[in-house]
N, C-alpha and C positions, 0 to 999 in steps of 0.2 A: 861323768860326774864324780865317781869315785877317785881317777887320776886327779880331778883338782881338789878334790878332798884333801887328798894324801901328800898335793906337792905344797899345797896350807899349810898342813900342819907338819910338813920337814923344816918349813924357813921360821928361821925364831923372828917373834913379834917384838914389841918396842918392851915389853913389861919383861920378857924373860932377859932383852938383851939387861935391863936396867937392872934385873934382879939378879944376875950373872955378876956383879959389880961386888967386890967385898964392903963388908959395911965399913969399913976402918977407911978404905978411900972413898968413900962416899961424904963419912964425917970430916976426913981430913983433908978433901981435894981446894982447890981455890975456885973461884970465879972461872978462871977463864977455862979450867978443865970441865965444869958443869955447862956453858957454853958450848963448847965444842962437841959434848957430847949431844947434845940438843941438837944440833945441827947435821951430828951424823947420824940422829936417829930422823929427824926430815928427811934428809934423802935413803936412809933405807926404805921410807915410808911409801918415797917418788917410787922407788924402782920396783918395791914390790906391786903397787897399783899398777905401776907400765906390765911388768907381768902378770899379773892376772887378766888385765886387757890384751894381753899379744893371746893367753892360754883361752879366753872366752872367746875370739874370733875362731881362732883353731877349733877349739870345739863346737861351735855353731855352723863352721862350715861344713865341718865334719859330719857333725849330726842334725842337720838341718831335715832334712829326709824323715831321718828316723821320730824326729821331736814332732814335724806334720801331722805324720799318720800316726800320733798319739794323741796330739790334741785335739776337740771339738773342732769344727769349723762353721760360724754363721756365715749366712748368706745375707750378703749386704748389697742391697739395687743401687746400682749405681747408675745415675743420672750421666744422660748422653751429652756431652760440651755440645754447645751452641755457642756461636759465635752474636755478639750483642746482646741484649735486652731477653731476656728469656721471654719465651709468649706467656700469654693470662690465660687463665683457663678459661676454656667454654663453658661450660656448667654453673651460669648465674641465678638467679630469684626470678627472671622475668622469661629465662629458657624454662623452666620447672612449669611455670603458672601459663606460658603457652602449650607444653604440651598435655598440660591437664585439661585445658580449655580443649583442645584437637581431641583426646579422648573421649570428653562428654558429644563431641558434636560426632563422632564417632559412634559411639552409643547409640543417641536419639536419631541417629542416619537407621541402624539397625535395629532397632523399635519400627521406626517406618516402613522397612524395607518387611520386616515378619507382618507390618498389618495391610501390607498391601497384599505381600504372600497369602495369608489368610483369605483375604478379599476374592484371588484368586482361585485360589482353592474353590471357594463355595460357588463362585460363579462358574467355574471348570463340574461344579456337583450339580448345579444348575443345567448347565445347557447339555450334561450327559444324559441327564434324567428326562428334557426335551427331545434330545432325537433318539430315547429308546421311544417316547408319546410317537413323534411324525416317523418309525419305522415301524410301529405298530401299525397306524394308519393307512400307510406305502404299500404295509402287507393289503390290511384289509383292501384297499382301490384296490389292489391287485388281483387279489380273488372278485374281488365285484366285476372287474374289467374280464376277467374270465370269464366269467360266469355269462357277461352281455358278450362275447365276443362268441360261446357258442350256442345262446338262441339267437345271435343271427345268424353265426353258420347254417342254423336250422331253418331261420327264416329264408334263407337264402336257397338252400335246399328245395323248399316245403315252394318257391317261387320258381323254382327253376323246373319243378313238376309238374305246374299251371300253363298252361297255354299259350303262348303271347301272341298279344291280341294291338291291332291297329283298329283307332278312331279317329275318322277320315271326315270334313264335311267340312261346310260353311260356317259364320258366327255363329250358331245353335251353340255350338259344342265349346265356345270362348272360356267359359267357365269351368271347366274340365282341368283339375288339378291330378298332374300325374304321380305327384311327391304321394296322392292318397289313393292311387289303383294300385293294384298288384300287377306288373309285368304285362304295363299298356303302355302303346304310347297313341297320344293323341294329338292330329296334326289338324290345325284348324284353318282355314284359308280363307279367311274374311271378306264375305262379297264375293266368293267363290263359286262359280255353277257346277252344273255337271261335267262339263266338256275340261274342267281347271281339276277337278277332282281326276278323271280321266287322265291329264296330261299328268299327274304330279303320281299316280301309280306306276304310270309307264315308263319315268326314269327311275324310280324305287326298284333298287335291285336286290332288297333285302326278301327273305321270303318270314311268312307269319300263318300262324294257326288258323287265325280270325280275322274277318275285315270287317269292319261295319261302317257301313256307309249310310251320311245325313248330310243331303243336299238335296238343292231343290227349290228349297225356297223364292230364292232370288231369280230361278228363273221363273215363277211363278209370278213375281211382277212383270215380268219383262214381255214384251210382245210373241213370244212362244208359244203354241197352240200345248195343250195338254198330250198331245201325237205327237210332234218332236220332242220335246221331253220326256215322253215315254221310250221311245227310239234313242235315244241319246243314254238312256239306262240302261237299255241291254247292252249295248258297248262297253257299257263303265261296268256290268257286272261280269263283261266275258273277261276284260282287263284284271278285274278283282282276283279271278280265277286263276291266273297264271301266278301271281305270288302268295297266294292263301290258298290250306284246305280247305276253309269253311268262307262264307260269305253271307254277309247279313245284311238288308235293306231295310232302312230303318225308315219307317213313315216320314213325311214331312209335318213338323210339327203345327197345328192350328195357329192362327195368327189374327187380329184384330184391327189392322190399322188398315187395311184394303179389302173390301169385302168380293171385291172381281178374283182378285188374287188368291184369297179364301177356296172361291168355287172352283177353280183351275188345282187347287192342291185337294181339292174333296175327288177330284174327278183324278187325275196322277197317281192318289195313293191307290182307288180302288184300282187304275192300272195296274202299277206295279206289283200289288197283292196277287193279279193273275198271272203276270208273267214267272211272277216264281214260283207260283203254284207250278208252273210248267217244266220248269229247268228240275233238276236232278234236285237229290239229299241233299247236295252242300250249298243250296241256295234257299237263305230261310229271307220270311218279313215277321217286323213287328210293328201292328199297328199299336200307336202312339193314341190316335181317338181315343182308345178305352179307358184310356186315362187322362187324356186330357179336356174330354170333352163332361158334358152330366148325364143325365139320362136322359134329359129330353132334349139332346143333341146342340145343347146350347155350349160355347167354349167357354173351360172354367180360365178367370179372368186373374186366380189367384197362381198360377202358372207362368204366367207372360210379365215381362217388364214394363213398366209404363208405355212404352213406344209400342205394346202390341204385338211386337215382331219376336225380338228374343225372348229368354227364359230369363224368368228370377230364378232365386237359388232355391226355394222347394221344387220349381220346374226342372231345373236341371238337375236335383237331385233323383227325381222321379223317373228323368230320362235316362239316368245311369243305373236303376233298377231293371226299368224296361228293357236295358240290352243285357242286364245282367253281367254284367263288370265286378271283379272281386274287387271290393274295396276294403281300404282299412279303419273306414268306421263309415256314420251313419251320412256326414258331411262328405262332398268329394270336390266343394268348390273351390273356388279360386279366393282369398280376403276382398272385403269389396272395399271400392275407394269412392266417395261419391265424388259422382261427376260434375261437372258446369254449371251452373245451375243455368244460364245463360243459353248456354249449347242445346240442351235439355227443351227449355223451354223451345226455342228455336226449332229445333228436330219437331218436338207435339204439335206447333204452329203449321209446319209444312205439310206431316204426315192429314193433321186438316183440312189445309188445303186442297190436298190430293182428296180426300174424303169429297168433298167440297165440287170437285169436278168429275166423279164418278157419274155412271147414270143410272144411279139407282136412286129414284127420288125419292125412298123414306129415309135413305142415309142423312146425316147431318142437322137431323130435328134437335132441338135442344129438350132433351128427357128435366133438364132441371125449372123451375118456375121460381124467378127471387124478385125479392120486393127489393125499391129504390135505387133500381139498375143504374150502378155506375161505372167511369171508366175502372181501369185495373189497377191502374196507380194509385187512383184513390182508395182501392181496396185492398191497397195493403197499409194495414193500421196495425195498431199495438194492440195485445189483448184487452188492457186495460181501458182503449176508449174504441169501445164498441157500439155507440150510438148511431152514427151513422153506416154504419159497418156492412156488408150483403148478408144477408140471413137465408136458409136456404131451408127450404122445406122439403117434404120428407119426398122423395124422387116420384114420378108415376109409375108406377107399372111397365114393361116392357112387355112385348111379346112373349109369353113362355115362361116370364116372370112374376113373382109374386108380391114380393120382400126384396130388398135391398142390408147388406150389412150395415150395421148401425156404427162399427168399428171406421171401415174403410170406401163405403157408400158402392162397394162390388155387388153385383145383382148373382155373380157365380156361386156366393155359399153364402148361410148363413150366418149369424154374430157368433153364436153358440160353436161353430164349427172355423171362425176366423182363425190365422195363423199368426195375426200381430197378438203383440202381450197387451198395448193401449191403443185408446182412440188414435188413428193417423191423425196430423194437423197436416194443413197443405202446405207448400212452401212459395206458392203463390200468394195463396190470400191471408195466410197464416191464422184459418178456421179451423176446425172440429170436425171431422167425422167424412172426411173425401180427401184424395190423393190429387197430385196437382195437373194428373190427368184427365182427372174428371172435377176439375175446378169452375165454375159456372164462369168465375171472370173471364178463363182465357176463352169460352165459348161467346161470350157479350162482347169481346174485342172481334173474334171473330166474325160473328153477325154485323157486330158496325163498317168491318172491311165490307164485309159482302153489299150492306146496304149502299156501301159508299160509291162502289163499284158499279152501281145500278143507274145511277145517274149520269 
């Protein structure tokens, strides 16, 4: 800068060349010399501007560098060439307002999503605070189930110390629930005699404390003199002996539906009673009479089933005292189911029958006396028309007899001493105050067989 400062102001300019001029040729020159000087001061004018432009490129090349890094420099973006149509921009009114719209549902997505959160939460507080309740409980069953797991160990113990004991015999014993003895078992053999009781110890290869044997009965119907079946006992008791320490003969129990029958077991048990008088300690009897029978030797009636032969359930409960059986409560039966009524009846007819052809001629009297004796069909009415109906008056007397129950028309106890809670009705004639054992119709059906029979 300073070089061209200086080579400025060495070249004379157009006003010093003019002022360089004396004034006397100034005033006294002509035209064509003021011309020409005009002319030569144009092209001094040319050549100084060519010079200063040859000295300004010079100097600009020269200090082109230096002038750079003196001056500012912005920063100017410069757009990339594309070839055609430059593109439009993305960024319109209707991009802005879609994704404001994608925002808000964005939002209310997330509103949702914290109230379902929520939702679960409580219900996650909910079913925690449930199964600490059902692991409380899990506990408690837990200790309860312990608790019952060692009184039975104990019960199991306190059974394993007891005896076990075998009850052996005929239907007598059908009713004999083992779920309610302690550490019995009881094996019944329906229609069984002695000689099936005999065979069924003989293959028992098990051995037991107790035997108690109740059979008999059946051969007591059967054509068998009281002496073979006394004989055929001491068999069945030496039998008894080989798988038991103890052995027990247990009376045959009283029966009502055969009175021949009856006297062949009064005469048996007093056998049996001496033959074990006779045998060692470990062969006992229990007489069954003392409890089955009354004091004046009449059989209590409230022991035996309709048919005579078996036990009711207070009989069978009685028989389970008498052999002394540990049980688990006062009950030791079996649930009752009734039977046939049909079957029933049918059995009572026959068991008649038989009554019927014994030869004991006071058997089969009719103890009852009814006004407007009809058939049986017609006696069975509704409570409600009882006009024509059989009416039955109060029984006679029996031998040995005094009184008759007013409950269930048995001569064996009294009202006061009955075991039903109400009057029986029959299921026969469906009256008041008798069992359909001792129903007068079926006794009038059988009179009329009989008479029929006679002609």
């Amino acid at each position: 800068m300073a070089t061209n400062i200086a080579s400025e102001s060495d070249s004379p300019t157009v006003s010093q060349l003019l002022g360089s001029q004396s004034p006397t040729q100034s005033e006294h020159g002509d035209i064509s010399m003021t011309s020409g000087l005009t002319t030569s001061v144009n092209l001094i004018q040319e050549t100084q501007l060519e010079s200063e432009d040859e000295r300004e490129g010079e100097t600009s090349s020269v200090d082109a560098s230096a002038i750079r890094s003196l001056r500012p420099r912005a920063i100017i973006s410069k757009t990339p060439k594309t070839k055609g149509r430059p593109k439009k921009s993305l960024t319109t009114k209707n991009d802005v307002t879609a994704v404001l719209k994608a925002l808000s549902t964005m939002q209310s997505s997330i509103d949702t999503t914290n109230k379902l959160m929520q939702g679960l939460q409580k219900t996650n507080a909910d079913l925690v605070s449930q199964l600490a309740m059902k692991t409380a409980q899990c506990c408690e069953l837990d200790k309860e189930c312990r608790e019952l797991r060692s009184q039975l160990s104990k019960t199991h113990s306190t059974e394993s110390g007891l005896p076990k004991t075998l009850v052996i015999g005929s239907s007598i014993i059908r009713d004999f629930d083992t779920n309610k003895l302690h550490n019995t078992e009881v094996e019944c053999i329906r229609g069984g005699t002695v000689d099936d009781v005999h065979k069924s110890l003989t293959d028992n290869n098990a051995s037991y404390d107790r035997v108690i044997l109740q059979v008999g009965s059946n051969d007591c119907s059967k054509d068998n003199t009281p002496e073979d079946i006394a004989k055929q006992y001491q068999l069945l008791i030496k039998g008894a002996k080989n798988i038991a320490n103890e052995v027990v003969v247990s009376s045959i129990c009283p029966r009502t539906d055969k009175p021949a029958a009856q006297e062949k077991v009064d005469t048996v048990n007093a056998t049996l009673q001496g033959i074990c008088s006779d045998e060692d300690a470990s062969v006992t009897f229990i007489n069954n009479d003392l409890s089955f029978k009354l004091q004046d030797n009449s059989i209590n009636d409230g022991f035996l089933h309709g048919d005579g032969l078996h036990l009711s359930k207070p009989g069978t409960n009685r028989l389970a005292i008498n052999m002394k059986l540990k049980t688990k409560g006062k009950d030791i039966t079996k649930p009752y189911y009734n039977r046939n009524k049909n079957a029933f009846n049918k059995q009572n007819q026959q068991n008649q029958d038989n009554n019927n052809n014994n030869d004991d001629p006071n058997h089969g009297t009719n103890d009852w006396t009814t006004v407007n004796k009809k058939h049986r069909n017609n006696a069975r009415q509704s409570p409600n028309n009882q006009t024509d109906a059989t009416t039955h008056e109060q029984s006679k007397p029996q031998q040995g007899h005094s009184l008759r129950c007013i409950k269930c028309g048995e001569a064996s106890h009294l009202t006061s001493s009955c075991w039903h809670p109400a009057t029986v009705r029959c299921r026969g004639c469906n009256q008041l105050g008798h069992k359909v054992s001792r129903c007068p119709a079926n006794r009038m059906v059988d009179q009329g067989h009989q008479d029929f029979n006679r002609f």
